[in-house]
N, C-alpha and C positions, 0 to 999 in steps of 0.2 A: 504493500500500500504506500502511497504516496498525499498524505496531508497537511494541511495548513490549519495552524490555532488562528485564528483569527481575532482574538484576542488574551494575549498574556505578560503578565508585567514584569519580566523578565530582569528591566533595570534595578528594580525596588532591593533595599536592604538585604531583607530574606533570602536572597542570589548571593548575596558579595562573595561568602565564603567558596562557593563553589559552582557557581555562575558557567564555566567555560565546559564542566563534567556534566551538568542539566543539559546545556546544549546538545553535547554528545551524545547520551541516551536518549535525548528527542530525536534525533538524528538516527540514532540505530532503533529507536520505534520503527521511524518511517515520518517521524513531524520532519517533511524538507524545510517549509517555511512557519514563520510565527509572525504576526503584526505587535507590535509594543508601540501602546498608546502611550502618550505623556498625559499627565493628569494637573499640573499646576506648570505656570512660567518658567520659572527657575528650574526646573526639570528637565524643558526640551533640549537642551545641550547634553547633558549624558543619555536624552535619550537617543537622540541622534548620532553620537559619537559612537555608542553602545553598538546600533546598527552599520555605520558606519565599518566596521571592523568584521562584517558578514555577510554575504551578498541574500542569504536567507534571512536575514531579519529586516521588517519596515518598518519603517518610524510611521505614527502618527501622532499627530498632536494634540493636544485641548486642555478645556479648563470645566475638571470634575466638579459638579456642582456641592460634593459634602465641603470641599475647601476653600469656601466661600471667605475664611479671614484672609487667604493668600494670594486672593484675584485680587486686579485691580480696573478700573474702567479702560485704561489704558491697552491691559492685555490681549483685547478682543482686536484692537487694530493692530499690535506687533502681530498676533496668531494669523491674519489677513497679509503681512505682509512677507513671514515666513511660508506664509503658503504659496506664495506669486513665485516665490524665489527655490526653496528648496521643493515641492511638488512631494511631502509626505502622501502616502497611500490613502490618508484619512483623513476629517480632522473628528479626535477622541482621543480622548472618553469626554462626552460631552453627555448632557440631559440631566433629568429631575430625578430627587431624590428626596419623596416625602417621609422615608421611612427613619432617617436619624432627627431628632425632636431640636425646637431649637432654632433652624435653619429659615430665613427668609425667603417662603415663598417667589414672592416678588421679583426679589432678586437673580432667586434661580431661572425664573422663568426669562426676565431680561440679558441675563447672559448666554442662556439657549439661545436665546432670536437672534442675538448677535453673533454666534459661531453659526447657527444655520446660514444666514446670510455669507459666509466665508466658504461655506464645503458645497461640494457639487451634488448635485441631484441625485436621488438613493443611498443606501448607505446598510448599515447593518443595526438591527438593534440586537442589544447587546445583553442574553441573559434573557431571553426571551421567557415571559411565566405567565402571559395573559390568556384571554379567552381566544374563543374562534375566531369571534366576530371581530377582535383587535387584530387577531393576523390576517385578515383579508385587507382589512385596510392600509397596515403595512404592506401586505401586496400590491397591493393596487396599485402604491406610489412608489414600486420597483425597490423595494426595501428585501433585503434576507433577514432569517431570524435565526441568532446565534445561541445551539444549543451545546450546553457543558455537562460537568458533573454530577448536575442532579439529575439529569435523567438516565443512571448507570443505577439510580435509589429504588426499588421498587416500590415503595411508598410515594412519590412524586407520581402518583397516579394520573393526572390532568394532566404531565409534562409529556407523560409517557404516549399518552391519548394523542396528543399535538404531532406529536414525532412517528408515530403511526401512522395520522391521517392528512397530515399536512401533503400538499404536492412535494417532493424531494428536491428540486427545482430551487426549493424555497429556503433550505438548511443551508447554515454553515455553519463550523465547528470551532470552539473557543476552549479554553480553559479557564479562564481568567488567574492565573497562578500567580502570586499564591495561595488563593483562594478557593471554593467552592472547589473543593477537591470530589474526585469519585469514590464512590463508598466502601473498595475494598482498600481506598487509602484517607478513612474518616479518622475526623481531628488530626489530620497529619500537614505537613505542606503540601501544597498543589507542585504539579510539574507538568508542562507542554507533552515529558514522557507517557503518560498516560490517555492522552488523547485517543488512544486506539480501543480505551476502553468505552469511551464516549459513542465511537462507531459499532463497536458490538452491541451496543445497547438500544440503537438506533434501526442497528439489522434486526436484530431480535425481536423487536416492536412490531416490526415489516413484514420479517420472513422472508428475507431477502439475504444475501451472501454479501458480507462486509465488504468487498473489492465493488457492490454497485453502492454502497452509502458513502465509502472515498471517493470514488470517481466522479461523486456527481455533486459532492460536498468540496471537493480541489475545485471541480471548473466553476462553481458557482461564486467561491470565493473569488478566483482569478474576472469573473466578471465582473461584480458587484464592486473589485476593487482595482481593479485597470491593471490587474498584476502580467507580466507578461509569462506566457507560455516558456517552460524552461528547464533542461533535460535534469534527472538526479542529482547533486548535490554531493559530494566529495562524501561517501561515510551514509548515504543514503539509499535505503534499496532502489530501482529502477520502477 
């Protein structure tokens, strides 16, 4: 198999130690490529440097709406002018986040409008958990929906429903690491390694053979995010 996380934060702390040995075993899964959002300003230079140094890792960029004391108004036009210039794959992790308490609505919402106005038309949403009726509408407006670790839970029964019945067309495959890890690695650290568990879990739902939920999960990323077609990957199966 040959897959892309299409989102994993790979820069973050939690890597420092052993960052380049994660790589590897993502790599000898079969994760050829990974996308690493930036999540705050000050960020997009190691995130970029990071990828920089990989021709399988993309940078994207944004301003996570939990860290709202570390935006500033200003931000939203540097993220606009780094994006004319450098042409990250994305711009994210962007969107709302009403579930930590505390956090100014308002706010969040005006610095949404102001990175959507920055990113190009479709996109990925990110941790997909909603209903049906939300994923047609992200359909509609040529959006994928990014399924991870919780649907490896058998409990995440709605997640599992979605990934079943959804058109395949519509997936792509994230980890978010190091977080929402898969359940035969709960409370542990997440790893882009594990991503092949995401696709067993995906076939399984199906009843399908794991080689059609990569293949149709690789090109749907490669669309949705202008990535170009591009043979294995040094350390990568074919």
């Amino acid at each position: 198999m040959y897959l892309i996380d299409t989102h994993c934060h790979l820069d973050v702390a939690e890597f420092d130690a052993d960052r380049a040995q994660v790589i590897a075993a993502a790599r000898a899964a079969g994760v050829g490529e990974v996308v690493v959002p930036g999540i705050f300003r000050d960020e997009w230079d190691a995130v970029e440097a990071l990828c920089a140094t990989d021709s399988g890792l993309h940078p994207a960029l944004g301003l996570h709406p939990v860290y709202l004391d570390r935006h500033h108004e200003r931000d939203v036009a540097e993220l606009g002018r780094r994006v004319e210039r450098r042409r990250p794959v994305a711009v994210g992790e962007i969107g709302l986040d009403h579930f930590v308490e505390g956090l100014d609505r308002a706010r969040q919402l005006a610095l949404l409008e102001g990175q959507l106005q920055v990113a190009r038309d479709g996109g990925i949403c990110h941790a997909f958990n909603g209903s049906r009726q939300q994923a047609e509408q992200y359909l509609a407006r040529d959006f994928k929906l990014g399924f991870g670790g919780m649907v490896t839970y058998e409990r995440s029964s709605k997640l599992r429903a979605l990934a079943r019945d959804l058109p395949l067309e519509a997936i792509v495959l994230e980890t978010d690491a190091p977080d929402m890890t898969v359940a035969s690695h709960r409370f542990e650290r997440n790893s882009p390694e594990y991503l092949p568990e995401v696709v067993a879990a995906i076939a399984g739902v199906r009843g399908v053979d794991a080689e059609v939920v990569a293949r149709a999960t690789t090109a749907n990323a490669r669309a949705v995010l202008g990535l170009p077609a591009r043979a294995a990957l040094p350390g990568t199966p074919a």
